[in-house]
N, C-alpha and C positions, 0 to 999 in steps of 0.2 A: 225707633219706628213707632210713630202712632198711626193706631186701628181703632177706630170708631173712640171708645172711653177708656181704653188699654194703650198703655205703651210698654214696647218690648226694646227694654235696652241691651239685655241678654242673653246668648244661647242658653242658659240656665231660667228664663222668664216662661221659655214654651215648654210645652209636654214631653216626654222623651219618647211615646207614642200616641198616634193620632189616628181618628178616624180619616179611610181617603175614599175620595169620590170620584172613579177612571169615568173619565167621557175625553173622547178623540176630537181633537181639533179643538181643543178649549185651552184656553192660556191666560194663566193669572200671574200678576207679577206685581213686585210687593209696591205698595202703594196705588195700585187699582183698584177698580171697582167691576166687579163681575156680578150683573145679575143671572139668578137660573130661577128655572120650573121644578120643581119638586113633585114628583107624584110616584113614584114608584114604593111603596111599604115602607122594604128596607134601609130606602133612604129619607122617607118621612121619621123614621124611629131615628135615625143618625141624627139628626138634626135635630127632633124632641130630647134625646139623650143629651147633646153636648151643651144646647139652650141652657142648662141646669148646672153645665161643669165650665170646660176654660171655653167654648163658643169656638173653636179654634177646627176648622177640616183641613186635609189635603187634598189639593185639586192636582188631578194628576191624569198623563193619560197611559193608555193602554198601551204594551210593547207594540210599534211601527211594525215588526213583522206575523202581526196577529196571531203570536203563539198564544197558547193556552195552557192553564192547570189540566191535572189531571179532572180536576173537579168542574172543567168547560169553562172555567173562568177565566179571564183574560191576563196573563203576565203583564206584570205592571212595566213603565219606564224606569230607568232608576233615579231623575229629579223629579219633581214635582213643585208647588209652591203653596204654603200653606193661607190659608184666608181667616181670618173673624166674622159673625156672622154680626151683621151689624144692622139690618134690618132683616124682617120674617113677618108674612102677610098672611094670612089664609083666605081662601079662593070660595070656602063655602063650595067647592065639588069634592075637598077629598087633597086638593094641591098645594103647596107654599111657593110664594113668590120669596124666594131670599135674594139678599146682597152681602155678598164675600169682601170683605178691602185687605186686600195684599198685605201679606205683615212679610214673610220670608220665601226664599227656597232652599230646600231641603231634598238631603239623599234618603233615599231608604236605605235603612241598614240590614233590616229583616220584616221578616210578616210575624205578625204573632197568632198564637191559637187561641179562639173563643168561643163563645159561643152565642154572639149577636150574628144578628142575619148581615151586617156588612163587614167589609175588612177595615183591619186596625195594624197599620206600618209601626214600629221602631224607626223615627227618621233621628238624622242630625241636620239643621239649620246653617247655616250658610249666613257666618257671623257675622260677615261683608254688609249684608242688607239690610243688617240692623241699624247701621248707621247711616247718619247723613251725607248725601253724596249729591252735591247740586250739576253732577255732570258737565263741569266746564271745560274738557278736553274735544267732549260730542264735537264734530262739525257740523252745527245747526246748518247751515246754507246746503251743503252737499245732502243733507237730509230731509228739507224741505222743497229744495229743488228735484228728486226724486219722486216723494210724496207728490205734487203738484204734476209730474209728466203723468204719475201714474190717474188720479183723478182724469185728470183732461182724456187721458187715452181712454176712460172707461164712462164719460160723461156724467161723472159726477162732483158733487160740490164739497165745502168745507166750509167751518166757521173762521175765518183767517183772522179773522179780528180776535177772538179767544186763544187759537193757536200763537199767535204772535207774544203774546201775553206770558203763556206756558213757560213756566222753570225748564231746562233742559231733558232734565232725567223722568218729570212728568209727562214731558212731550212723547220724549222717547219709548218708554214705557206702552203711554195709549196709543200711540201708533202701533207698535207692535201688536197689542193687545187687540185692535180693530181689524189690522190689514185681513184681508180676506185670504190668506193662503192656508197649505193644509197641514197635518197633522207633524211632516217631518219638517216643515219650514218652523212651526211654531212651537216645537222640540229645540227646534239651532237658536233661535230667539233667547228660549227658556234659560238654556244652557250656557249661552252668552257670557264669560268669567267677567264682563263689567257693562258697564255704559258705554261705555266707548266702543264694544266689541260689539255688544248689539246692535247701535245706530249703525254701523259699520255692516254688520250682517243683515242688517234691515234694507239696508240701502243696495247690498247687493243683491236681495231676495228679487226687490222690485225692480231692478234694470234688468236681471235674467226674465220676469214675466213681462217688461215692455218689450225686451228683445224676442221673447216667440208669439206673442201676441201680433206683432208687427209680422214676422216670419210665416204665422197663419194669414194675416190679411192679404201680405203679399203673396203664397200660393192660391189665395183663391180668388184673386185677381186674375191671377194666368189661367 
């Protein structure tokens, strides 16, 4: 897997711990690109910190049944996926514009104790992702034919000329990465054991929301 000027041929190339950064409903998956807003302290220090060491966070989100530490914090998931930080802008208010590109996903194994103001997991990598995998199993049609009901149902557009274009497992990926659902759809995405299983759980995400979406129109119709 290449990340920006890094390539990660090995679960032995990444850190055995990492800084991780819980935001809900955010999904990175390796070989994308995620940008964020940086403005909170803690996590401007994250991000000055790793600039200087492997560039390397985990994007991860918050336990789905919004449990908590004792210490108010939020229980983490236990995958996540880790990113590079491959651009970083400053906003001149105090913020950083960054972009993440997908290197792996990874389990947490444990939290460790420190004493910076953000957390730092023990993950293991997920050796799978390190390699190349052009996704030739996907059923591209079944997949795009989904994608394209859901657009039209919600009057919006696509680049199809670009899309058409797309490697399999690139497609599948930013699809996933873009679709507008929430935090436990894009949990089942993350969690997806291949490409095939994703496009797969992707495609049923969006026929279950054409199907109640249509189920709302048609009650309030009547």
């Amino acid at each position: 897997m290449q990340a920006g000027n890094a390539f990660y041929r090995r679960v032995e190339d990444i850190p055995g711990a990492i800084p991780v950064f819980p935001l809900s409903g955010a999904l990175l998956l390796p070989g994308g690109r995620m940008p964020l807003n940086i403005f909170e302290p803690r996590y401007i220090q994250m991000f000055d910190d790793m600039l200087g060491k492997s560039r390397l966070i985990g994007m991860i989100q918050p336990r789905l049944d919004g449990s908590l530490r004792t210490d108010g914090e939020p229980e983490l998931c236990e995958v996540g996926c880790i990113g590079r930080i491959i651009s970083l802008a400053e906003t001149g208010d105090g913020r950083y514009h960054v972009t993440l590109h997908g290197v792996a996903r990874f389990r947490v194994t444990a939290e460790e104790e420190h004493k910076k103001p953000y957390r730092i997991c023990s993950v293991l990598p997920f050796a799978s992702d390190l390699t190349e995998n052009a996704g030739d199993e996907v059923d591209r049609v079944d997949l795009l034919r989904a994608f394209r009901a859901y657009l039209d149902a919600n009057g919006m557009e696509a680049d199809w000329q670009s899309i058409s274009k797309a490697e399999n497992a690139t497609l599948v990926n930013a699809l996933s990465m873009m679709a507008p659902y929430g935090p436990a759809e894009k949990q089942a995405l993350l969690e997806a054991p291949d490409l095939k299983s994703r496009a797969e759980t992707l495609v049923a995400i969006t026929e279950m929301a054409l199907a109640r979406d249509s189920d709302v129109s048609g009650n309030t119709l009547q």
